[in-house]
mmCIF file as gemmi writes it, N, C-alpha and C atoms, coordinates in Angstrom:
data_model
loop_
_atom_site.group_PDB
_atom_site.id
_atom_site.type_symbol
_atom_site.label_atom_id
_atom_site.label_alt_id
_atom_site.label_comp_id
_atom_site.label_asym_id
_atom_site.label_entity_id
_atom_site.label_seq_id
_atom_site.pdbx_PDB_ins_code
_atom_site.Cartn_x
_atom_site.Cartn_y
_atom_site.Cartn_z
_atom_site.occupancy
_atom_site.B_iso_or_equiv
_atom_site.pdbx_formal_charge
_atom_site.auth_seq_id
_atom_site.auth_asym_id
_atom_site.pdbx_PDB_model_num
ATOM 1 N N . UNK Axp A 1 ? -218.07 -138.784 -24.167 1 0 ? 1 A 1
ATOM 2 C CA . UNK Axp A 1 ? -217.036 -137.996 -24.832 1 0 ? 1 A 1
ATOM 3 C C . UNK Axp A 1 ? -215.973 -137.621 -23.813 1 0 ? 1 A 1
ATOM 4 N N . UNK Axp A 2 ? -214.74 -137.788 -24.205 1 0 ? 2 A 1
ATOM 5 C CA . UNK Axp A 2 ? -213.474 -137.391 -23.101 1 0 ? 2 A 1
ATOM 6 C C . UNK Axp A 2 ? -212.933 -136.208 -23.673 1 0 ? 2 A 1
ATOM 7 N N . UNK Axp A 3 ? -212.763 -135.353 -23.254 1 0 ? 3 A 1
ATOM 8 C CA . UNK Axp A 3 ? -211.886 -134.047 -23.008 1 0 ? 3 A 1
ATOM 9 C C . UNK Axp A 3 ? -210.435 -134.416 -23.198 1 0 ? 3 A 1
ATOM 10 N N . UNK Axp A 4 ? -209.808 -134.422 -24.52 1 0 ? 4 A 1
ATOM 11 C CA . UNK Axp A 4 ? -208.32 -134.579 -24.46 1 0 ? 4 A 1
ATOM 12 C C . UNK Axp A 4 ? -207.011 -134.084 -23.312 1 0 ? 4 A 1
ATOM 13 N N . UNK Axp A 5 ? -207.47 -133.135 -23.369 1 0 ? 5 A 1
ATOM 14 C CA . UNK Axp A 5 ? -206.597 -132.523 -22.242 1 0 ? 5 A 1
ATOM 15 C C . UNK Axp A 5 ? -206.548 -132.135 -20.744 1 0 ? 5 A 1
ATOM 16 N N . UNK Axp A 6 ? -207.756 -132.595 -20.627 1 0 ? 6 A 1
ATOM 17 C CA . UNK Axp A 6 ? -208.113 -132.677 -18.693 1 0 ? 6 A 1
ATOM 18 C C . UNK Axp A 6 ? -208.556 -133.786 -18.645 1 0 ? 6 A 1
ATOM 19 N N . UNK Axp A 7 ? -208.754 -134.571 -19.443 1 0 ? 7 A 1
ATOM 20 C CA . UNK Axp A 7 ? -209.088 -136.177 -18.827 1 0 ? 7 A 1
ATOM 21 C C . UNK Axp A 7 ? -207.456 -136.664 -18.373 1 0 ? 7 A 1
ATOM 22 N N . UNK Axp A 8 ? -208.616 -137.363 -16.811 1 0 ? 8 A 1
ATOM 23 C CA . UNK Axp A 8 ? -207.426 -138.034 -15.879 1 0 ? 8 A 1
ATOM 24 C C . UNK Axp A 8 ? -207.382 -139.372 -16.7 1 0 ? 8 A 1
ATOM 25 N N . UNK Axp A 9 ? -207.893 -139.667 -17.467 1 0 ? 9 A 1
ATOM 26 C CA . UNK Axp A 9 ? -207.326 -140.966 -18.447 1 0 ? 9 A 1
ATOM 27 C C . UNK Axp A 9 ? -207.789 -141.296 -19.602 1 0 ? 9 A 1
ATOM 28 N N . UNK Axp A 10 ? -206.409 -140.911 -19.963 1 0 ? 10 A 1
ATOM 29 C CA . UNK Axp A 10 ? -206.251 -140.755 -21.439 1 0 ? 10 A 1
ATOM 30 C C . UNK Axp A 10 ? -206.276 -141.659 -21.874 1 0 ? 10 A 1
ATOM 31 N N . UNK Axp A 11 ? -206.153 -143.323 -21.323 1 0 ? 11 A 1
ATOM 32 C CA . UNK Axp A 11 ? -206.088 -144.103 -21.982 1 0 ? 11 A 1
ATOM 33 C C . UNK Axp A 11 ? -207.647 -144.777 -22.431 1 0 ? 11 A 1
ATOM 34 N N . UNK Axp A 12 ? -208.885 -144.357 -21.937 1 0 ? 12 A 1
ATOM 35 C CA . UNK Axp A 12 ? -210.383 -144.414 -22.062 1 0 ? 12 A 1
ATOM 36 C C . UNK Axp A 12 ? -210.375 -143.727 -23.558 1 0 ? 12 A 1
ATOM 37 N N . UNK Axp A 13 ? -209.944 -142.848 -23.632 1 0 ? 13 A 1
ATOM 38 C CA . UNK Axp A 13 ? -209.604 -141.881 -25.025 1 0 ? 13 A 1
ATOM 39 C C . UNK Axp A 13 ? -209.423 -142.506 -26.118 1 0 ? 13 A 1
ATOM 40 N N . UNK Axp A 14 ? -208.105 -143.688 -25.752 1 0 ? 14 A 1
ATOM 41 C CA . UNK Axp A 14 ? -207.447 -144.691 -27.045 1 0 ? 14 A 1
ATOM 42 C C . UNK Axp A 14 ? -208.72 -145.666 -27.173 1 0 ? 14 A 1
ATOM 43 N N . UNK Axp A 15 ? -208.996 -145.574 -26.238 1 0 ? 15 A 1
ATOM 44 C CA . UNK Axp A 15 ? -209.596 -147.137 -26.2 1 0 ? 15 A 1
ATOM 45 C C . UNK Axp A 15 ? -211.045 -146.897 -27.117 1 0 ? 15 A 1
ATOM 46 N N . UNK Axp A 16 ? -211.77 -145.386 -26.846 1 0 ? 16 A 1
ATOM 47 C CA . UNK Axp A 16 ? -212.972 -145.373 -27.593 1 0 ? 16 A 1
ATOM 48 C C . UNK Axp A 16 ? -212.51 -144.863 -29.001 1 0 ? 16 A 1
ATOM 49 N N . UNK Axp A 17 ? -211.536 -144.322 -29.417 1 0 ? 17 A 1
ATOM 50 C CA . UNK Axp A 17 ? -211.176 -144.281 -30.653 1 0 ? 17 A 1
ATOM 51 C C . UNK Axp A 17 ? -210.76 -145.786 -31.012 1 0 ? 17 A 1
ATOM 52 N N . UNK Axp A 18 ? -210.339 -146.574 -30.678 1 0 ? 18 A 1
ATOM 53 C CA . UNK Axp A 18 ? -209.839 -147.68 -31.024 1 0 ? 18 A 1
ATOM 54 C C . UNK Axp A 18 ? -211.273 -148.723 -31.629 1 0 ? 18 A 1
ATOM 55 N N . UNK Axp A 19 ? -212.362 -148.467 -30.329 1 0 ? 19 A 1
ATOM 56 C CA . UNK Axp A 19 ? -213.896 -149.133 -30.619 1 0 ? 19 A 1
ATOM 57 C C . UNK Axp A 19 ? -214.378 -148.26 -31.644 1 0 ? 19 A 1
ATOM 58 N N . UNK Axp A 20 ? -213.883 -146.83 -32.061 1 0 ? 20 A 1
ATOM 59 C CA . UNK Axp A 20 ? -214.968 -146.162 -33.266 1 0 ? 20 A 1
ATOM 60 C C . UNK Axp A 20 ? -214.17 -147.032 -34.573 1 0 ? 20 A 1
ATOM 61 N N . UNK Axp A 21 ? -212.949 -147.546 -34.052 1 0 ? 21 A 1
ATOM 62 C CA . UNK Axp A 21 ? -212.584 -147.078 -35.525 1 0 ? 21 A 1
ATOM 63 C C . UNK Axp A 21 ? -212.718 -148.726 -35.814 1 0 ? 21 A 1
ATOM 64 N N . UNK Axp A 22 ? -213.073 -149.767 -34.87 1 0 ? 22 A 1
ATOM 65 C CA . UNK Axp A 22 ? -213.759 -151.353 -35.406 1 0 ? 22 A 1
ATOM 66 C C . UNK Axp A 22 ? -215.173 -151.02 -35.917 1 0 ? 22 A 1
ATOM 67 N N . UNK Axp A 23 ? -215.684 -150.137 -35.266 1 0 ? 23 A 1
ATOM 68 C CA . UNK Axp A 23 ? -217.677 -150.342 -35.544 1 0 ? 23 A 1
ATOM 69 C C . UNK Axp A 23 ? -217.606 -149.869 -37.167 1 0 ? 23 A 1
ATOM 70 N N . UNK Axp A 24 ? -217.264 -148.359 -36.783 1 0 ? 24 A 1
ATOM 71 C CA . UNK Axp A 24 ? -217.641 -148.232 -38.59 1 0 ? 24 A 1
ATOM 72 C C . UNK Axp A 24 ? -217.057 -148.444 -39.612 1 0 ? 24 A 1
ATOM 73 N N . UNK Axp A 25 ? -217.689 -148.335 -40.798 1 0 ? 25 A 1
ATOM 74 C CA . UNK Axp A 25 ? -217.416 -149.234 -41.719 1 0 ? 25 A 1
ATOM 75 C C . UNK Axp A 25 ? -216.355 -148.493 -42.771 1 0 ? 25 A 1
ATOM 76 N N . UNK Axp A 26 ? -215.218 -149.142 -42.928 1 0 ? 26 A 1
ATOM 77 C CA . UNK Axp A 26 ? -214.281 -148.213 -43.976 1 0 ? 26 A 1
ATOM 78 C C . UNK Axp A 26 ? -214.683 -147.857 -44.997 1 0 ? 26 A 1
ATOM 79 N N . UNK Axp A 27 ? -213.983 -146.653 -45.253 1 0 ? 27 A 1
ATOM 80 C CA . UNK Axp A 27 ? -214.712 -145.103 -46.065 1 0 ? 27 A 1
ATOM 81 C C . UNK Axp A 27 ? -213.783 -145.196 -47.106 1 0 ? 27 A 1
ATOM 82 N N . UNK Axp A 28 ? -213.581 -145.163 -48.587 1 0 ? 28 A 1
ATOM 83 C CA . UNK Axp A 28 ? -212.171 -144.873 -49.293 1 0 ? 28 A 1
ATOM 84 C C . UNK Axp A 28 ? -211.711 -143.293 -48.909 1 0 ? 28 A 1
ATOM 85 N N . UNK Axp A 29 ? -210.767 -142.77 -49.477 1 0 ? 29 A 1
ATOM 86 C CA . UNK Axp A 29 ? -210.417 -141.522 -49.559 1 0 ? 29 A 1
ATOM 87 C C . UNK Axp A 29 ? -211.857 -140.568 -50.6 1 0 ? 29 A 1
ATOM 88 N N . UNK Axp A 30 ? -211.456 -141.469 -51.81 1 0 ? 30 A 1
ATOM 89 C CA . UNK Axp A 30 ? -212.31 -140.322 -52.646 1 0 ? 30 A 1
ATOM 90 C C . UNK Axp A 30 ? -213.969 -140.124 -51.665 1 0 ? 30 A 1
ATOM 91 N N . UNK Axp A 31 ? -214.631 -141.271 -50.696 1 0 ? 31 A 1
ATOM 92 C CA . UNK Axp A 31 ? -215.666 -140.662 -50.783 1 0 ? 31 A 1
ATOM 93 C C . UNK Axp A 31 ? -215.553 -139.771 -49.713 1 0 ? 31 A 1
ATOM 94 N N . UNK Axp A 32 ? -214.527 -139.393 -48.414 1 0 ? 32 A 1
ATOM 95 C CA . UNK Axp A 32 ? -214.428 -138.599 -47.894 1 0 ? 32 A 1
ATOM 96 C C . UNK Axp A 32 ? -213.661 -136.976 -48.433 1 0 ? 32 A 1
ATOM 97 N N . UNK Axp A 33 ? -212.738 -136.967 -49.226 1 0 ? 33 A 1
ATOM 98 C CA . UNK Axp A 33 ? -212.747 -135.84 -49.76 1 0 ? 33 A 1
ATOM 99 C C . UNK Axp A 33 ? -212.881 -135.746 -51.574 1 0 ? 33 A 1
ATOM 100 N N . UNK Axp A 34 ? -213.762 -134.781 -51.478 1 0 ? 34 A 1
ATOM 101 C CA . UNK Axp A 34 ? -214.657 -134.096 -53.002 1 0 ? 34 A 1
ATOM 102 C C . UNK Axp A 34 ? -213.282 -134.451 -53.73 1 0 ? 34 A 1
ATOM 103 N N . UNK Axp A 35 ? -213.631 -134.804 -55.034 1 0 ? 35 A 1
ATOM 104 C CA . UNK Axp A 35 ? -212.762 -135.444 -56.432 1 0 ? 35 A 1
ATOM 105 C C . UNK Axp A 35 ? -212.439 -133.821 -57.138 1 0 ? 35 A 1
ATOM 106 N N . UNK Axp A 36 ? -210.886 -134.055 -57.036 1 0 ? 36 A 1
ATOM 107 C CA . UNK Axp A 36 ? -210.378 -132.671 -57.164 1 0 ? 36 A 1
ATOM 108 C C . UNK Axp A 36 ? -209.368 -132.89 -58.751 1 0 ? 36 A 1
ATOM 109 N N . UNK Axp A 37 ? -209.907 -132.239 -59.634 1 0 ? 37 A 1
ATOM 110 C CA . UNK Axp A 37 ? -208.818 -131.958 -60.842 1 0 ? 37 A 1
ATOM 111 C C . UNK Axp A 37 ? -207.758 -131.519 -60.897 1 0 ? 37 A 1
ATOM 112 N N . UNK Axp A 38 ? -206.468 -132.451 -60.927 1 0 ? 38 A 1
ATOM 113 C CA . UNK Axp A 38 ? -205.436 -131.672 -60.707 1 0 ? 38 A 1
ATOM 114 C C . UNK Axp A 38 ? -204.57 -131.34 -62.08 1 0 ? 38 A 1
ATOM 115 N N . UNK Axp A 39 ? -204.453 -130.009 -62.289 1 0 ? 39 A 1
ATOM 116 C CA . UNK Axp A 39 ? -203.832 -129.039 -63.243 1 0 ? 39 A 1
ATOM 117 C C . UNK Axp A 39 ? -202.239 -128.751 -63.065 1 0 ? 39 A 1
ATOM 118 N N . UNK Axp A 40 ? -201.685 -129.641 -63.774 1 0 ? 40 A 1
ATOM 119 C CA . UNK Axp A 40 ? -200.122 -129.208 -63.666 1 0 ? 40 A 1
ATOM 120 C C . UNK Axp A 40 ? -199.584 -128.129 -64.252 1 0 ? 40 A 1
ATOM 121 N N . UNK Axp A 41 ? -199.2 -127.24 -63.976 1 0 ? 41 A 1
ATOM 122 C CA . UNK Axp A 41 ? -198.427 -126.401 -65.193 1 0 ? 41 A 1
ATOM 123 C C . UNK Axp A 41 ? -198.166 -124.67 -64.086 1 0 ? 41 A 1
C-alpha cells in the first residue's frame, strides 16, 4: 500500500491502481450502488 502524499513515488501509485483496475472483474453501476427510486415532483 502507498501513502498518497509522502510517497517518494507516486508513480508506483498509478501503476498499482492501473494493475487493480486489469485484475478485477468489471462491476456495473447498479451492483455497486443500492437501486434508488427516483420521485420527481
Amino acid at each position: 500500500r502507498f501513502n498518497r502524499r509522502t510517497s517518494k513515488s507516486r508513480g508506483l501509485l498509478f501503476y498499482r491502481l492501473a494493475q487493480l483496475a486489469v485484475v478485477t472483474d468489471p462491476n456495473p453501476r447498479s451492483k455497486i450502488v443500492p437501486a434508488q427510486d427516483v420521485v420527481s415532483g
